[in-house]
C-alpha positions as CSV (number, residue, x, y, z in Angstrom):
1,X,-12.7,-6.5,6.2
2,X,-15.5,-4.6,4.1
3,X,-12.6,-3.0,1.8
4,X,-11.4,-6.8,0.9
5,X,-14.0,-7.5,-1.1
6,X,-15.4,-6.2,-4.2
7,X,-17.8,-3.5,-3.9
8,X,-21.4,-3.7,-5.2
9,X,-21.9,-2.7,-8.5
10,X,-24.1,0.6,-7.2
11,X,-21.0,1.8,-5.1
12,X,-20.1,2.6,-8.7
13,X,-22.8,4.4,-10.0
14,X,-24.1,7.6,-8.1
15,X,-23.9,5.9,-4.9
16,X,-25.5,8.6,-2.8
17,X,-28.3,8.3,-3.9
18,X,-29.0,5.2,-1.6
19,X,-30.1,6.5,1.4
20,X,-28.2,3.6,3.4
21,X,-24.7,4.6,2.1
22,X,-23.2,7.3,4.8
23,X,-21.9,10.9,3.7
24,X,-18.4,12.2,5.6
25,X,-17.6,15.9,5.2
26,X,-13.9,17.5,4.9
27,X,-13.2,20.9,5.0
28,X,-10.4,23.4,5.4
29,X,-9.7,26.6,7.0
30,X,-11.7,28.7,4.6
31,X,-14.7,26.7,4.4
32,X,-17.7,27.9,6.5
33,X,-19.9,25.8,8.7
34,X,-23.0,25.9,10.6
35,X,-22.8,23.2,12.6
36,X,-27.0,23.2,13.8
37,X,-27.7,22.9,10.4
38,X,-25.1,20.1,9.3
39,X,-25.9,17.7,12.0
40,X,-29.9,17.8,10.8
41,X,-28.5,15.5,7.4
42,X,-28.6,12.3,9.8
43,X,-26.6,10.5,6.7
44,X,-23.4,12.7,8.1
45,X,-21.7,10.0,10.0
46,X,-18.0,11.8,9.9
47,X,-15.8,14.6,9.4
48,X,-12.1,15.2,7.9
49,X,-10.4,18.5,8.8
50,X,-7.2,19.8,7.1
51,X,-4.5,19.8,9.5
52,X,-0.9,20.5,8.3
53,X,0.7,21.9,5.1
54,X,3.6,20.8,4.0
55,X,6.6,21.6,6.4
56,X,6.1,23.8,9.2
57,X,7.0,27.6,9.2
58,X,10.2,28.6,10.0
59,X,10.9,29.1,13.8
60,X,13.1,32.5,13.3
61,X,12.2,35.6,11.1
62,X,15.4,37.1,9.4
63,X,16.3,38.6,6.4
64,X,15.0,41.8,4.7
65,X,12.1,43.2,5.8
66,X,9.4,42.1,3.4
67,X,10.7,38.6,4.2
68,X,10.5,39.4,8.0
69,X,6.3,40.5,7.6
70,X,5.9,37.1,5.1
71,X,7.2,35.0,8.1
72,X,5.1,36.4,10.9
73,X,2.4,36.2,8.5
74,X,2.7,32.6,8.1
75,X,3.0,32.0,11.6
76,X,0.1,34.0,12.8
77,X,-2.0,31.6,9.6
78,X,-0.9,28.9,11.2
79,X,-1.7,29.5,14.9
80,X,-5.1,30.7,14.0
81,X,-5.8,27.7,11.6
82,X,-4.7,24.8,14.5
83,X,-6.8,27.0,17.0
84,X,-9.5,26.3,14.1
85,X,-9.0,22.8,14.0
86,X,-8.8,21.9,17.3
87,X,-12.0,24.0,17.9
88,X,-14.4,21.9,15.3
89,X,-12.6,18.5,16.9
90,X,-14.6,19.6,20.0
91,X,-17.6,20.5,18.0
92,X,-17.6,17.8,15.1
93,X,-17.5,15.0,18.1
94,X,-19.5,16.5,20.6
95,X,-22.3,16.2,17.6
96,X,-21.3,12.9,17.6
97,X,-19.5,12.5,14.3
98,X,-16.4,10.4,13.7
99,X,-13.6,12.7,13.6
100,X,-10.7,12.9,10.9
101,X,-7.9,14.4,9.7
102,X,-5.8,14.7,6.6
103,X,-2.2,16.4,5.2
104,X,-1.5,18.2,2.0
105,X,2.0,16.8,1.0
106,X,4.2,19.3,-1.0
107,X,7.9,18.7,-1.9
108,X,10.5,18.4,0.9
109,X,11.4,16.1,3.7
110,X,8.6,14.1,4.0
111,X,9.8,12.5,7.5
112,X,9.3,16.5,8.8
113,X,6.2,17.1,7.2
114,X,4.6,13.3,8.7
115,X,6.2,14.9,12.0
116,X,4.7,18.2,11.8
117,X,0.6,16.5,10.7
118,X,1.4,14.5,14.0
119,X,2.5,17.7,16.1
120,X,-0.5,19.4,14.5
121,X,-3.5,16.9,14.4
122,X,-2.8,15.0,17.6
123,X,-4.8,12.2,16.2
124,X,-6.0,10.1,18.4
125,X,-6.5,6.1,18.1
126,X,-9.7,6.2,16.7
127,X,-9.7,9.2,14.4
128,X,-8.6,8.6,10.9
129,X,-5.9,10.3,9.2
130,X,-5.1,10.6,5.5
131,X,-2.1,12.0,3.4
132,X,-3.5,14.2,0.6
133,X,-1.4,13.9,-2.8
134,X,-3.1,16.2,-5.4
135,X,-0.5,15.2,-8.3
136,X,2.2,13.4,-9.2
137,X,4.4,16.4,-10.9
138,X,7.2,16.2,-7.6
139,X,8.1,19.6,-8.5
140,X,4.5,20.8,-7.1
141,X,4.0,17.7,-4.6
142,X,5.4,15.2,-2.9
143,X,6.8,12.5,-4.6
144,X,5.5,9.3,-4.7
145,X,8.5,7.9,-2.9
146,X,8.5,10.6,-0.4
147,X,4.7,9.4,0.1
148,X,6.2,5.8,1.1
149,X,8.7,7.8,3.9
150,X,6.0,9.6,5.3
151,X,3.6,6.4,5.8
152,X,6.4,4.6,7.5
153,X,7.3,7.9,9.4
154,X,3.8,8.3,10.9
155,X,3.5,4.1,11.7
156,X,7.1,3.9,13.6
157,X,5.5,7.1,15.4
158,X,1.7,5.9,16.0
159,X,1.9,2.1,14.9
160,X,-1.0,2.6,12.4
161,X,-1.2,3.9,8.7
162,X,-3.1,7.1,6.9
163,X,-5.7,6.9,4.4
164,X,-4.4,7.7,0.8
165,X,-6.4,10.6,-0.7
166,X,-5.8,11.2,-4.4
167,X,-7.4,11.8,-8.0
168,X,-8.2,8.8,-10.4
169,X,-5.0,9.9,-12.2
170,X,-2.8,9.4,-9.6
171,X,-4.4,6.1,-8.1
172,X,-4.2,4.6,-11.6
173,X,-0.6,5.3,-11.5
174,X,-0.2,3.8,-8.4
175,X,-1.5,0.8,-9.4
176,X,0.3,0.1,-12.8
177,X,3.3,0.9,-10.0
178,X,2.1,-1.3,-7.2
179,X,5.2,-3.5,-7.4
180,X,7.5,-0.1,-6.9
181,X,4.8,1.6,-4.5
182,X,4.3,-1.9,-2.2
183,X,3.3,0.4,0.6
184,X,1.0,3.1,-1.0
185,X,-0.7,0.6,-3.2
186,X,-2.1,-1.3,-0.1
187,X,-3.3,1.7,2.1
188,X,-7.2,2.5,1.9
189,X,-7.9,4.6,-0.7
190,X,-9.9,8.0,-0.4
191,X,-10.8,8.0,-4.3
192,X,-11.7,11.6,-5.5
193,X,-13.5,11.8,-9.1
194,X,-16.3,13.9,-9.7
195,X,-18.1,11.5,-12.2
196,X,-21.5,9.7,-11.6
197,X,-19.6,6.3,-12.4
198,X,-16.5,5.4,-11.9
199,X,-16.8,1.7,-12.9
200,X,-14.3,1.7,-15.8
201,X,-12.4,4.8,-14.2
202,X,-11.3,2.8,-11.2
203,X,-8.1,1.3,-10.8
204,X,-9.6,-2.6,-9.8
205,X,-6.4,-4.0,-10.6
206,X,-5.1,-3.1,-6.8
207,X,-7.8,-2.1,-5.2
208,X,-10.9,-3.9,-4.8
209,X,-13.0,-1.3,-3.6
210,X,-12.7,2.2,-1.9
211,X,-13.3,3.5,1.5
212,X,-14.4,6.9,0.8
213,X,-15.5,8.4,-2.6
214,X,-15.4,12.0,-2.8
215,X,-17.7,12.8,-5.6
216,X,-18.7,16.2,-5.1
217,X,-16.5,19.5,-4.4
218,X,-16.1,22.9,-6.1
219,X,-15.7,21.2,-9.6
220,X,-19.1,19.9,-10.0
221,X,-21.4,21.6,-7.8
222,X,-22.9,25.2,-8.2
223,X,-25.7,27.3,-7.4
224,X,-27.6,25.4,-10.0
225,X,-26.7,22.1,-10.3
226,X,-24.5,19.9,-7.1
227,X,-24.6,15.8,-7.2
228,X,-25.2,16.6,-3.0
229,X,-26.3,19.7,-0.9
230,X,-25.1,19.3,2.7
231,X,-27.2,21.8,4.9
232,X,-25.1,24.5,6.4
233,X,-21.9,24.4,4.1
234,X,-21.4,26.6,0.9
235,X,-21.3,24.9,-2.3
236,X,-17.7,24.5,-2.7
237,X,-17.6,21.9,0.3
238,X,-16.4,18.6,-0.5
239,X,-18.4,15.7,0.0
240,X,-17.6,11.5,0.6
241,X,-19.8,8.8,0.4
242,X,-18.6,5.4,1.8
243,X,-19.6,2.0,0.3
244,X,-21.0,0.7,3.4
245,X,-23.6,1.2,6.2
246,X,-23.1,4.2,8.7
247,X,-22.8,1.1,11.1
248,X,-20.2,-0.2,9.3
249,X,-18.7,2.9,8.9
250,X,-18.5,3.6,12.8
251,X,-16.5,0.4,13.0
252,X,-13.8,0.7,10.3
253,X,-13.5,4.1,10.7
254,X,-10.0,4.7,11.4
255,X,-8.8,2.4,8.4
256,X,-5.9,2.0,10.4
257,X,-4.2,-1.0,9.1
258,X,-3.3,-2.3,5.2
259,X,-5.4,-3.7,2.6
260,X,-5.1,-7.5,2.9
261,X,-3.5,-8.3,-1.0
262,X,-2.5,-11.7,-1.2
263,X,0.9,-12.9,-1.5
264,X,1.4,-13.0,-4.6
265,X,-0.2,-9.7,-5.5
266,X,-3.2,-10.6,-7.9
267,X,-3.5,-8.3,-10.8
268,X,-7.1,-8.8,-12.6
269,X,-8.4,-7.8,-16.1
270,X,-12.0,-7.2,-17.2
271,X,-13.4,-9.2,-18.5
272,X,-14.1,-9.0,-22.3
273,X,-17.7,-8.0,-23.0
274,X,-19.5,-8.6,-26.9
275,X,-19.2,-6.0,-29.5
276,X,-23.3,-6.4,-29.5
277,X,-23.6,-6.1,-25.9
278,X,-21.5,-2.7,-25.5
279,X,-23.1,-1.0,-28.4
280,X,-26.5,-2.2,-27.0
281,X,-26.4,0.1,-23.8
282,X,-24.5,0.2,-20.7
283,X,-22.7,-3.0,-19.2
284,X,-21.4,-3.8,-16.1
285,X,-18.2,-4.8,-16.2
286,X,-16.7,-7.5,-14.2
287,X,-13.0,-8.6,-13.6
288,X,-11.4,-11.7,-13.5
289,X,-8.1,-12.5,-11.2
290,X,-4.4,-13.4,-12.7
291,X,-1.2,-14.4,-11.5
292,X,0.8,-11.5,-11.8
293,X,4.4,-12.0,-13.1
294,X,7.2,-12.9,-10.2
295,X,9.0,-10.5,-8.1
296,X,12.7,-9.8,-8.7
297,X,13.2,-10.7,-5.1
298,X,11.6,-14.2,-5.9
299,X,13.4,-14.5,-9.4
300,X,16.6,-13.9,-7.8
301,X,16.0,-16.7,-4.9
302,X,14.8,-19.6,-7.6
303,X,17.8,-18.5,-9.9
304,X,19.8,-19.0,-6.8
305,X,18.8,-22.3,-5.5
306,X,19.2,-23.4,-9.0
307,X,22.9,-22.2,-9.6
308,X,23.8,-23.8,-5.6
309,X,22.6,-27.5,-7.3
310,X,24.5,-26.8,-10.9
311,X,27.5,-25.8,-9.3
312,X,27.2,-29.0,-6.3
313,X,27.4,-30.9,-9.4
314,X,31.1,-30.3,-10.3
315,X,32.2,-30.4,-7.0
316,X,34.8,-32.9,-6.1
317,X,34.9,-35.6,-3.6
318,X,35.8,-35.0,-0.2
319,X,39.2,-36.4,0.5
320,X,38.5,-37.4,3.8
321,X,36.1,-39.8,3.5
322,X,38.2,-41.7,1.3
323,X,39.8,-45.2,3.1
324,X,43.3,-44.2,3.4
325,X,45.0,-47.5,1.7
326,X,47.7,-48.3,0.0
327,X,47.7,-49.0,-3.6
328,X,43.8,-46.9,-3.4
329,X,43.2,-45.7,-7.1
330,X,40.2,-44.9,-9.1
331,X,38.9,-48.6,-9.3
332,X,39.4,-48.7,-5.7
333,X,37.4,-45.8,-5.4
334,X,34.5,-46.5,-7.7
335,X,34.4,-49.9,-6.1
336,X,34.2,-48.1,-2.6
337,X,31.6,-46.0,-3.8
338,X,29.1,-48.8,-5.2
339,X,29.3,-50.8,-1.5
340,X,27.7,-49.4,1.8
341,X,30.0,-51.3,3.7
342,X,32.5,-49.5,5.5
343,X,34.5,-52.6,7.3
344,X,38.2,-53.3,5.8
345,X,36.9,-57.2,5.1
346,X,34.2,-56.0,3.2
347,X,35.8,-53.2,1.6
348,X,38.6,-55.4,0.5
349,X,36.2,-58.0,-0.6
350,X,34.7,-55.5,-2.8
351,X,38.1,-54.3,-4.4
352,X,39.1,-58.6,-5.7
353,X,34.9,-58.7,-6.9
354,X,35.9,-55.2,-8.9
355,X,39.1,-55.9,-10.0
356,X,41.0,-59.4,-9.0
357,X,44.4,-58.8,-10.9
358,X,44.8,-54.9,-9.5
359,X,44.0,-56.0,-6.4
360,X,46.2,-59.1,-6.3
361,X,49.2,-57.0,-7.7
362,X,48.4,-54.8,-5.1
363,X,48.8,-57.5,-1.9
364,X,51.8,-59.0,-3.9
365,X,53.4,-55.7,-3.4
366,X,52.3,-54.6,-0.1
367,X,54.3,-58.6,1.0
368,X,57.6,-57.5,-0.5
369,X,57.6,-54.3,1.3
């Protein structure tokens, strides 16, 4: 898989500018676009609508009236905002771009909200989705454990997984976490920074490489000065580039599955560069791989085969198995234990070779009785 593998060292550094690597668009409600002049960049290969925000609105209206108008006015947004959608799906894949769609996750029950961007996007098997997290304050968005419901919530539904879209803040986070976040530190990441190089920025310990790089929005691109134009969008629009061919980009497009991370979770470090070197001018850096430290799940299974052989140690013997003799005492018994025969001739033999006066005694008695 392309995302496997490290990404070339350019995929770092102001990747657009190579006119191989494919551009993807995503927009929301309030965006403009003129679709005859979008589809004239031929580097557009795709394009990621908002869907759903959050939880749904309510289904009933009540309360005082002020309340009453905010309700209807939330449900006549959101009617007119999935008519939206649904009408530049037709458009964006008529043109023939690759389609996508993506949810802003607030606070709240995050199975609802995965069930509501289903409802609402309708996404099909080979459109992508993605699960926007903008922060990771839970009193403004979703929690990052609310994040992991939702993913599982939209695979037991669809049997696939969403793109995760967030800043270089948050996907650091996530990785320093990946042993608490298992599931969101192995989707594809969406990566948004708005720097031309993210090489020391981005979080290589989990991820390897991204799918999508949004590197251009309203933060850094103005009537003077935008890292991209796209014809026929305003300047705020938001802009991806993948680290791939268009080609490629066709094929892998609905990043459907999980990052393929090794067993035992490889963590890797960069690797550390001369004082000399750094000062002289810009480096590339490069990482090498380490065992990361074990699981508790895999501490807890060693520690327990270990305390099943201690504790087999002080067991005793099985009574059982012991000859049922008269006059059978602890010489007896190591002598039993030191043969492997098992007849009576044999195992008497072996009690006169261990111990010719116990054993005599012992026949002696066993003829007066």
């Amino acid at each position: 898989m392309v995302l496997g593998t490290a990404a070339k060292a350019s995929d770092f550094s102001e990747p657009w500018k190579n006119a191989d690597r494919p551009l993807v668009i995503d927009a929301y409600e309030y965006n403009s676009i003129d679709w005859q002049q979008l589809v004239t960049d031929k580097r557009i290969a795709g394009f990621i609508n908002k869907a759903s925000d959050g939880l749904p609105p309510p289904y009933f209206c009540f309360g005082a009236e002020a309340d009453v108008k905010l309700c209807k006015a939330q449900w006549k947004r959101y009617a007119v905002t999935r008519e939206l959608f649904q009408t530049r799906k037709v458009v964006a894949k008529a043109l023939g771009l690759k389609w996508g769609a993506y949810h802003l996750a607030r606070p709240g029950n995050p199975v609802e909200q995965a069930n509501n961007f289903i409802d609402f996007a309708e996404p099909a098997p080979d459109e992508l989705m993605a699960l926007d997290i903008e922060g990771i304050d839970p009193a403004q968005w979703m929690s990052l454990e609310d994040a992991e419901e939702f993913v599982r919530q939209v695979h037991r539904r669809l049997g696939r997984f969403p793109v995760l879209y967030v800043n270089g803040k948050t996907a650091q986070y996530i990785a320093d976490n990946r042993y608490q976040y298992r599931l969101l530190s192995r989707l594809p990441l969406w990566y948004a920074r708005y720097k031309p190089d993210i090489d020391v920025h981005f979080p290589m310990g989990n991820w390897q490489g991204y799918a999508l790089w949004q590197f251009s929005a309203q933060a850094n691109c103005g009537r003077f000065r935008c890292p991209y134009r796209v014809p026929g969008t305003p300047n705020d629009i938001d802009v991806s580039v993948a680290p791939m061919s268009a080609d490629q980009l066709r094929q892998e497009w609905a990043f459907g599955g999980l990052l393929d991370v090794p067993s035992d979770y490889l963590a890797s470090i960069p690797v550390p560069v001369p004082r000399e070197t750094a000062l002289a001018g810009k480096v590339t850096i490069t990482y090498a791989d380490v065992a990361t430290p074990p699981t508790v799940e895999e501490m807890v299974a060693v520690l327990g085969s270990r305390w099943d052989k201690f504790r087999a140690g002080f067991h005793m013997p099985v009574v059982k198995t012991v000859p049922r003799r008269p006059g059978f005492g602890i010489v007896q018994y190591v002598a039993w234990k030191r043969t492997e025969q098992r007849t009576p001739e044999q195992i008497d033999a072996a009690f006169a070779a261990a111990d010719p006066v116990n054993t005599a005694s012992t026949a002696l008695d066993q003829k007066r009785h």
